[in-house]
NUBA-442017 format. One record per atom (N, C-alpha, C): residue number from 1; residue in one letter; atom name; y, z, x. Coordinates in steps of 0.001 Angstrom, whole numbers, padded with zeros to 6 digits. Atoms other than C-alpha are relative to their C-alpha. Layout:
// NUBA-442017
+-----+------+------+---------+---------+---------+
| seq | type | atom |       y |       z |       x |
+-----+------+------+---------+---------+---------+
| NUM |    a |   CA |       Y |       Z |       X |
...
+-----+------+------+---------+---------+---------+
// end
This chain:
// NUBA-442017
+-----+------+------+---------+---------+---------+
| seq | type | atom |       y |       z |       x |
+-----+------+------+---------+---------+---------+
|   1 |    x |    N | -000066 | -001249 | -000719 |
|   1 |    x |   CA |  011656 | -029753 |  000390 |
|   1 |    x |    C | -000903 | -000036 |  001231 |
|   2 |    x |    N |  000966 |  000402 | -001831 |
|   2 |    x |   CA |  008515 | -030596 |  002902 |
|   2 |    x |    C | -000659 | -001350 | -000363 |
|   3 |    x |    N |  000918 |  000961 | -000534 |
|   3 |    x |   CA |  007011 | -033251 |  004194 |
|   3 |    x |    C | -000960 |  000516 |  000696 |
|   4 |    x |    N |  001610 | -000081 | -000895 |
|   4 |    x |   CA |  003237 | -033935 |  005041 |
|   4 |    x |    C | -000120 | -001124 |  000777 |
|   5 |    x |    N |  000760 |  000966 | -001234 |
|   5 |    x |   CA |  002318 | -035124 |  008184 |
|   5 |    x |    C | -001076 |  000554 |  000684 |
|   6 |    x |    N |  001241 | -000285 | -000714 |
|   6 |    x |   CA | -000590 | -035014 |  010441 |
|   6 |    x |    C |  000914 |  000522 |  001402 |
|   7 |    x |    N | -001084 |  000076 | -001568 |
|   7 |    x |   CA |  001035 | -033105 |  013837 |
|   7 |    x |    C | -001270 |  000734 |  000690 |
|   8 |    x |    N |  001067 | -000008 | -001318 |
|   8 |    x |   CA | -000919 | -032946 |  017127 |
|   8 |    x |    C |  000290 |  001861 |  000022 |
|   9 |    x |    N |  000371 | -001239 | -000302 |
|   9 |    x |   CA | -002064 | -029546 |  018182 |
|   9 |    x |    C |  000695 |  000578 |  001221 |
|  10 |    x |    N | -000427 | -000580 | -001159 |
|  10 |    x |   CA | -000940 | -029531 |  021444 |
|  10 |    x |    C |  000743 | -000431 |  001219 |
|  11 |    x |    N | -001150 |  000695 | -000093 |
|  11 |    x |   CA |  001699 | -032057 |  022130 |
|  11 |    x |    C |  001132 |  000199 | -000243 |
|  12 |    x |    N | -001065 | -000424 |  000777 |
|  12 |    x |   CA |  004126 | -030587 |  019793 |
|  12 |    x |    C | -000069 |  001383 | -000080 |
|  13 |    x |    N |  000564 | -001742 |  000257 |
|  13 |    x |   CA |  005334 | -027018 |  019221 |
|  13 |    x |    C | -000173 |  000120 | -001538 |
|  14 |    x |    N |  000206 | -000440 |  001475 |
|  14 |    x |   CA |  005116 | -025411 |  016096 |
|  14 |    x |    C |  000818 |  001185 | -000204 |
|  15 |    x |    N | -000830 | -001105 |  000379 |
|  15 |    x |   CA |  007465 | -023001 |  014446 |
|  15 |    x |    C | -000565 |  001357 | -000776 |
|  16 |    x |    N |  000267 | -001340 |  000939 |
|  16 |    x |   CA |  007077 | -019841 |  012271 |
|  16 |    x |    C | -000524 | -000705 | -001611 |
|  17 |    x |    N |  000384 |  000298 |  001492 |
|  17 |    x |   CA |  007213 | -021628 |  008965 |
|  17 |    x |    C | -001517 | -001018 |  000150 |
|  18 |    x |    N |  001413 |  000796 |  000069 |
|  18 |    x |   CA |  004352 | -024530 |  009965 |
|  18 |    x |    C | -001043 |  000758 |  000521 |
|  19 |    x |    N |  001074 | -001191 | -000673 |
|  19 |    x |   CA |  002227 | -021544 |  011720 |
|  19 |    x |    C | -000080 |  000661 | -001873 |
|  20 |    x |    N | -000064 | -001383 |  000886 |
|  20 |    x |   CA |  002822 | -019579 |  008670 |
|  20 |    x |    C | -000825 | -000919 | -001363 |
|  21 |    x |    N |  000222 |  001221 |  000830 |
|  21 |    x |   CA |  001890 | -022972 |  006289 |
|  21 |    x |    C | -001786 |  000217 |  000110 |
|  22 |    x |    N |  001531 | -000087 | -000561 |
|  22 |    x |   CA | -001578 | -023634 |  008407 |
|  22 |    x |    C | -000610 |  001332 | -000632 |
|  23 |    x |    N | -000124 | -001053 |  000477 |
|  23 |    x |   CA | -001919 | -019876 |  007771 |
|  23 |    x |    C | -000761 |  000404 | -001492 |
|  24 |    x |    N |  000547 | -000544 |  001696 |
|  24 |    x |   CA | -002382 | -019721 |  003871 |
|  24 |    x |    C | -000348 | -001282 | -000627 |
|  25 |    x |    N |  000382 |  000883 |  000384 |
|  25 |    x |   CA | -002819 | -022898 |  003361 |
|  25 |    x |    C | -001175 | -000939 |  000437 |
|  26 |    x |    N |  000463 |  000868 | -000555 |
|  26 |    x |   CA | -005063 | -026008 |  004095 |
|  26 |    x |    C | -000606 | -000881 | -001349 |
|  27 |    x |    N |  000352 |  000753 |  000698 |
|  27 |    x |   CA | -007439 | -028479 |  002994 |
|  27 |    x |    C | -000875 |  000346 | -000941 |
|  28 |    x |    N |  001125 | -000811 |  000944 |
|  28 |    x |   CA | -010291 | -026153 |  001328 |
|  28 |    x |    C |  000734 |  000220 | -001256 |
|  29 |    x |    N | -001215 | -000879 |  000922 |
|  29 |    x |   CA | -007815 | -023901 | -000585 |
|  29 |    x |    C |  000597 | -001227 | -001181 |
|  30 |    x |    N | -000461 |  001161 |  001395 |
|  30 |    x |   CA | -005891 | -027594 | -002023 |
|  30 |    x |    C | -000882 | -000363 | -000768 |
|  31 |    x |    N |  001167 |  000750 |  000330 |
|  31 |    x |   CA | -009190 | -029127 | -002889 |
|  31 |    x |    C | -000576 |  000682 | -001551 |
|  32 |    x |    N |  000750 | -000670 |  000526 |
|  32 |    x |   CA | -010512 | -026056 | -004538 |
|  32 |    x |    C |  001292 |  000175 | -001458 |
|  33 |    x |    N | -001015 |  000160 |  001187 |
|  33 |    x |   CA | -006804 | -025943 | -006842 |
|  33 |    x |    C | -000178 | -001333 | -000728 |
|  34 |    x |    N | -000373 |  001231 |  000947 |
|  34 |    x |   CA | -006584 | -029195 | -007655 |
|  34 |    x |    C | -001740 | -000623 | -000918 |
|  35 |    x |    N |  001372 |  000049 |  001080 |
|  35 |    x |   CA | -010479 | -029144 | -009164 |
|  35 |    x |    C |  000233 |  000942 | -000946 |
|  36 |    x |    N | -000449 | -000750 |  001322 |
|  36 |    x |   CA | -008829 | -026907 | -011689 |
|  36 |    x |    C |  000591 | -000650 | -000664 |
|  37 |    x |    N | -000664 |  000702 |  001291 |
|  37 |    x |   CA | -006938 | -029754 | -013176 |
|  37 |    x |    C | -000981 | -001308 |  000407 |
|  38 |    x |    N |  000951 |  001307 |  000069 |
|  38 |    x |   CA | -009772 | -032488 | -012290 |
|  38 |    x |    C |  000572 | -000820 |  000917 |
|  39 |    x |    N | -001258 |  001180 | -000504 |
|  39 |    x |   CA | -007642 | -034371 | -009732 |
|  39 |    x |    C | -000618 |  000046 |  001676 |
|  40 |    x |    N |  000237 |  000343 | -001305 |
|  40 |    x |   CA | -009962 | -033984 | -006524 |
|  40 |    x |    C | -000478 | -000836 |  000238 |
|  41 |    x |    N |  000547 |  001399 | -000448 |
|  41 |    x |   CA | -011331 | -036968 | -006487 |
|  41 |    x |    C |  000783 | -001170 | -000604 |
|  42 |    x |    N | -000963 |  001309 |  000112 |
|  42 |    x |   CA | -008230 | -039099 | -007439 |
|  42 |    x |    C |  000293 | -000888 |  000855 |
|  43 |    x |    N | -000757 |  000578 | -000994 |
|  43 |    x |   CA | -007019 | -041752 | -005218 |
|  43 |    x |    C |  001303 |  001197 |  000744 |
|  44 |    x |    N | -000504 | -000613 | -001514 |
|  44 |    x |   CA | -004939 | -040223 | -001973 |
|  44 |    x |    C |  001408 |  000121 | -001210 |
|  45 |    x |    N | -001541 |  000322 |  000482 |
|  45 |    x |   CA | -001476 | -041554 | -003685 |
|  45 |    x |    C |  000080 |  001385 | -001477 |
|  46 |    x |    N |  000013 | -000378 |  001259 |
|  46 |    x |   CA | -002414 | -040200 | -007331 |
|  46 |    x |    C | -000111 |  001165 | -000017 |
|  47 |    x |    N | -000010 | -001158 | -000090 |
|  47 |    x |   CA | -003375 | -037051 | -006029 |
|  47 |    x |    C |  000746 |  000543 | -000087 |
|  48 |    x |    N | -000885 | -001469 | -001082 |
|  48 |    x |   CA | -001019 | -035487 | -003539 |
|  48 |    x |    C |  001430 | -000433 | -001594 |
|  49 |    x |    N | -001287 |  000067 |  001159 |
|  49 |    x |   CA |  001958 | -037201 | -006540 |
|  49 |    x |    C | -000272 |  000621 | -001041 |
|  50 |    x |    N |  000744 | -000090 |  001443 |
|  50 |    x |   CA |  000032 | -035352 | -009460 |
|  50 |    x |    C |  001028 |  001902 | -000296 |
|  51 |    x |    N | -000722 | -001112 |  000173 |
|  51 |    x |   CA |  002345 | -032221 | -010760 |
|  51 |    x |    C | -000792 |  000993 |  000605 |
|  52 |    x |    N |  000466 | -001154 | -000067 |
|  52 |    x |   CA | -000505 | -029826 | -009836 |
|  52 |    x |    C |  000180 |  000145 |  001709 |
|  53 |    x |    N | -000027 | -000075 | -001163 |
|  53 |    x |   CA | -000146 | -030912 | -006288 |
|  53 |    x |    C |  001840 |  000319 |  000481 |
|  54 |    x |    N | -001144 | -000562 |  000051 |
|  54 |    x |   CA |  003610 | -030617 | -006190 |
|  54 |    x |    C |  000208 |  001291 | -000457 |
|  55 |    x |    N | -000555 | -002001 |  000407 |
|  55 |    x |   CA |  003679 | -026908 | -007678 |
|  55 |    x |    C | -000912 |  000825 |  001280 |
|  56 |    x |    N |  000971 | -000717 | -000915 |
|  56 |    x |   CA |  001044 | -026048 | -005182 |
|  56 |    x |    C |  001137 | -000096 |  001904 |
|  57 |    x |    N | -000715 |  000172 | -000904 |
|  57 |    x |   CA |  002990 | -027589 | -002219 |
|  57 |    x |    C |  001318 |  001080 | -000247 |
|  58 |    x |    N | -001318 | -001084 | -000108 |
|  58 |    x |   CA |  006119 | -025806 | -003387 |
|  58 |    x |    C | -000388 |  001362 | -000256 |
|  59 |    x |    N |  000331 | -001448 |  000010 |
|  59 |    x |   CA |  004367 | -022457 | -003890 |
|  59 |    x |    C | -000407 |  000699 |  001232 |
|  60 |    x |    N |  000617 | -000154 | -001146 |
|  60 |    x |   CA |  002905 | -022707 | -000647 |
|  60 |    x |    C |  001243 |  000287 |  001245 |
|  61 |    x |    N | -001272 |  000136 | -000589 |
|  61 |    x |   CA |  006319 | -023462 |  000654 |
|  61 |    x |    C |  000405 |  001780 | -000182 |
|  62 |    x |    N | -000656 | -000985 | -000095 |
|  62 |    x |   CA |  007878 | -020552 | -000953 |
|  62 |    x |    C | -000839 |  001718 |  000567 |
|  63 |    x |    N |  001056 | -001201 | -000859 |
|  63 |    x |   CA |  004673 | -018006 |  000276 |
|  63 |    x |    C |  000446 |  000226 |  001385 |
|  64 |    x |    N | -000099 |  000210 | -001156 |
|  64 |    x |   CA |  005466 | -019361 |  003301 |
|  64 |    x |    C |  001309 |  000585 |  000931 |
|  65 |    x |    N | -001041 | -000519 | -000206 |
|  65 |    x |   CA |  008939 | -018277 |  003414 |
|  65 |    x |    C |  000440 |  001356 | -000487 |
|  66 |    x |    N |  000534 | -000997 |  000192 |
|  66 |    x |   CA |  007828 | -015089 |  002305 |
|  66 |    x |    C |  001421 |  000175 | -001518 |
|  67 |    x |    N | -001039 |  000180 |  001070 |
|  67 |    x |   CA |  010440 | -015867 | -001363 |
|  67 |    x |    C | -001583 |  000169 | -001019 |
|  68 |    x |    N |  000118 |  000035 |  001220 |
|  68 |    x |   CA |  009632 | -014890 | -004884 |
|  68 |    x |    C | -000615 | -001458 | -000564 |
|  69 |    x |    N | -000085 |  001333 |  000715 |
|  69 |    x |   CA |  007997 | -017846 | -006994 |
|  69 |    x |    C | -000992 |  000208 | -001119 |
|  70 |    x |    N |  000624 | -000091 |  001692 |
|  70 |    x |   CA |  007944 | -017802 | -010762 |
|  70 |    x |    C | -000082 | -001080 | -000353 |
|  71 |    x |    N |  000330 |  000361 |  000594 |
|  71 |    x |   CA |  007587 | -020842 | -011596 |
|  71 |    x |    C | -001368 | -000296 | -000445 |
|  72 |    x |    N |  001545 | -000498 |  000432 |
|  72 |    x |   CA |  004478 | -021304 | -014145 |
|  72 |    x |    C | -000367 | -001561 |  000847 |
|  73 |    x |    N |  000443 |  000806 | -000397 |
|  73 |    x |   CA |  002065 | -023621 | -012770 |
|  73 |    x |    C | -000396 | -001359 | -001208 |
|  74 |    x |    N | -000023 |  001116 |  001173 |
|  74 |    x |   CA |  001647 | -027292 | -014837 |
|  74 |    x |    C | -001438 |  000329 | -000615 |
|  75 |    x |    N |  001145 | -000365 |  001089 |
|  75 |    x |   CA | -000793 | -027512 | -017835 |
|  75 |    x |    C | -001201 | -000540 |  000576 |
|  76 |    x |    N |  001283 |  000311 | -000189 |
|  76 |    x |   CA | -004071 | -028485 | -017091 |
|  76 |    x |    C | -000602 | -001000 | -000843 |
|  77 |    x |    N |  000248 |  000934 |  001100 |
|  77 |    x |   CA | -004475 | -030616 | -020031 |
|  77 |    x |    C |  000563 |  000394 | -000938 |
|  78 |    x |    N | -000988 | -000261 |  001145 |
|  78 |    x |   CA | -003000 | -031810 | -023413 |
|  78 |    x |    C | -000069 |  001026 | -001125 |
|  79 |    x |    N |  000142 | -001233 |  001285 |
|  79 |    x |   CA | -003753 | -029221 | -025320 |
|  79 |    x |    C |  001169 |  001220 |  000896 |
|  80 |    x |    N | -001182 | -000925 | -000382 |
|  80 |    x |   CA | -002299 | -026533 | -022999 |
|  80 |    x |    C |  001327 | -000004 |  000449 |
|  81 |    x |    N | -001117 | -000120 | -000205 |
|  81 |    x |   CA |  000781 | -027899 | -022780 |
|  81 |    x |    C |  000259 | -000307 | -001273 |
|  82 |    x |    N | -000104 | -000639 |  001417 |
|  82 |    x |   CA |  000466 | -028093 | -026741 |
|  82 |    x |    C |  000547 |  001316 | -000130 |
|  83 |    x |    N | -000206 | -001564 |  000350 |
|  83 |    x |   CA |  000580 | -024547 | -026957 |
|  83 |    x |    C |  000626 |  000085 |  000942 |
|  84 |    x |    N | -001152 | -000744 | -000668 |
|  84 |    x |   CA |  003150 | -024047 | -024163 |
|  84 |    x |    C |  000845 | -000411 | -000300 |
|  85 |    x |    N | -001184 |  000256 |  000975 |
|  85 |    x |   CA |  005563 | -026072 | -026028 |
|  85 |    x |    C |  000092 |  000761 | -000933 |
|  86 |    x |    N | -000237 | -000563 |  001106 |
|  86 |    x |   CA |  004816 | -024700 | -029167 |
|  86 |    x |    C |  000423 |  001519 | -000134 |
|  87 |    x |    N | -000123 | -001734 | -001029 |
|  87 |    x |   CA |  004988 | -020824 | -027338 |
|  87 |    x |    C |  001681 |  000140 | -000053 |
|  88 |    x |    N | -000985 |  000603 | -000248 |
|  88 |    x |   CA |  008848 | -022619 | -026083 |
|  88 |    x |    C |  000715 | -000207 | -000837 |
|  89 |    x |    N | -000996 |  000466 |  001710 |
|  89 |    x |   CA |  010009 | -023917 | -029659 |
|  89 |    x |    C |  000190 |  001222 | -000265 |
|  90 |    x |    N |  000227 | -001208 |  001148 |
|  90 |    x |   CA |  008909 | -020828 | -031255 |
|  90 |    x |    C |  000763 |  001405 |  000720 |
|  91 |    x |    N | -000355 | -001452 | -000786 |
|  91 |    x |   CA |  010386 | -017905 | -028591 |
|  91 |    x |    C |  001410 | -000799 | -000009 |
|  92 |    x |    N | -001671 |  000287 | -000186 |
|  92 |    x |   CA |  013829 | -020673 | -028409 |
|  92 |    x |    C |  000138 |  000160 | -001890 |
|  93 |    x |    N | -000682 |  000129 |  001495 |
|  93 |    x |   CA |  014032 | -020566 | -032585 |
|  93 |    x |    C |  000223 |  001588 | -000432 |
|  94 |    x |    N | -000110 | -001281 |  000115 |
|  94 |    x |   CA |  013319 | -016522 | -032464 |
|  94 |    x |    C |  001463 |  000575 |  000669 |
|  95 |    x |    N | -001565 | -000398 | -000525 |
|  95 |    x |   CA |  016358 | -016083 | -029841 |
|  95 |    x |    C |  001281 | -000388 | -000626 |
|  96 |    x |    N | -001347 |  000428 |  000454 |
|  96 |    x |   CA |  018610 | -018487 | -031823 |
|  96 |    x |    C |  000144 |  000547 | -001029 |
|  97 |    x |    N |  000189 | -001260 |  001796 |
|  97 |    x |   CA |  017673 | -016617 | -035230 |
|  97 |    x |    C |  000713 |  001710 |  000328 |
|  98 |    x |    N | -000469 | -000480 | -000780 |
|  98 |    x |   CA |  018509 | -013876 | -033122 |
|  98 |    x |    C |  002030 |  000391 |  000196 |
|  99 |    x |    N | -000611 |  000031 | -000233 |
|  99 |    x |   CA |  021747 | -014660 | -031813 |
|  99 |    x |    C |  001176 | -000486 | -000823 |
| 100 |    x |    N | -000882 |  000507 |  001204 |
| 100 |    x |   CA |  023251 | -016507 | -035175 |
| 100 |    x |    C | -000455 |  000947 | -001154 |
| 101 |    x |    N |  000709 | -000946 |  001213 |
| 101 |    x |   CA |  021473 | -013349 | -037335 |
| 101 |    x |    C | -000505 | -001040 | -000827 |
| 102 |    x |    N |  001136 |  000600 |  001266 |
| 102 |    x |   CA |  019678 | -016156 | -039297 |
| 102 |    x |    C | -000625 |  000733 | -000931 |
+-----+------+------+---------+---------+---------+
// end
């Protein structure tokens, strides 16, 4: 959906959406998310590829485009995605109990 690049200041123009990006986003703001799942001091590659950095990029995206965005953000560790599976099993076995009157 985006690409990161480095773009000159004042060589190039800039649109609404990369004005609007700069805007709410940057390098503080990522830094300060991705020390919520331990991942600021990963290698460059391991980082920006690390799910927490992809939900952030696409949230940023959809802020940016002033859109709705539910999706939940990734677990933080194995435990809390323990319990968001188990949350997942247990709310899909209630609907199917549900829907077959089990």
């Amino acid at each position: 959906m985006f690409q990161s690049y480095v773009k000159p200041l004042f060589s190039e123009s800039w649109d609404t959406f990369q004005l609007e990006m700069v805007a709410i986003g940057g390098n503080k703001k990522f830094f300060e998310f991705l020390r919520e799942y331990g991942k600021e001091r990963d290698p460059i590659a391991k980082k920006y590829n690390s799910a927490a950095a992809i939900y952030h990029r696409k949230k940023l995206c959809y802020e940016a485009k002033r859109l709705e965005f539910k999706d939940p953000p990734p677990a933080k560790n194995a435990q809390e995605l323990a319990e968001r599976t188990l949350e997942n099993t247990q709310s899909w076995a209630r609907d199917t109990d549900e829907k077959y009157q089990i």
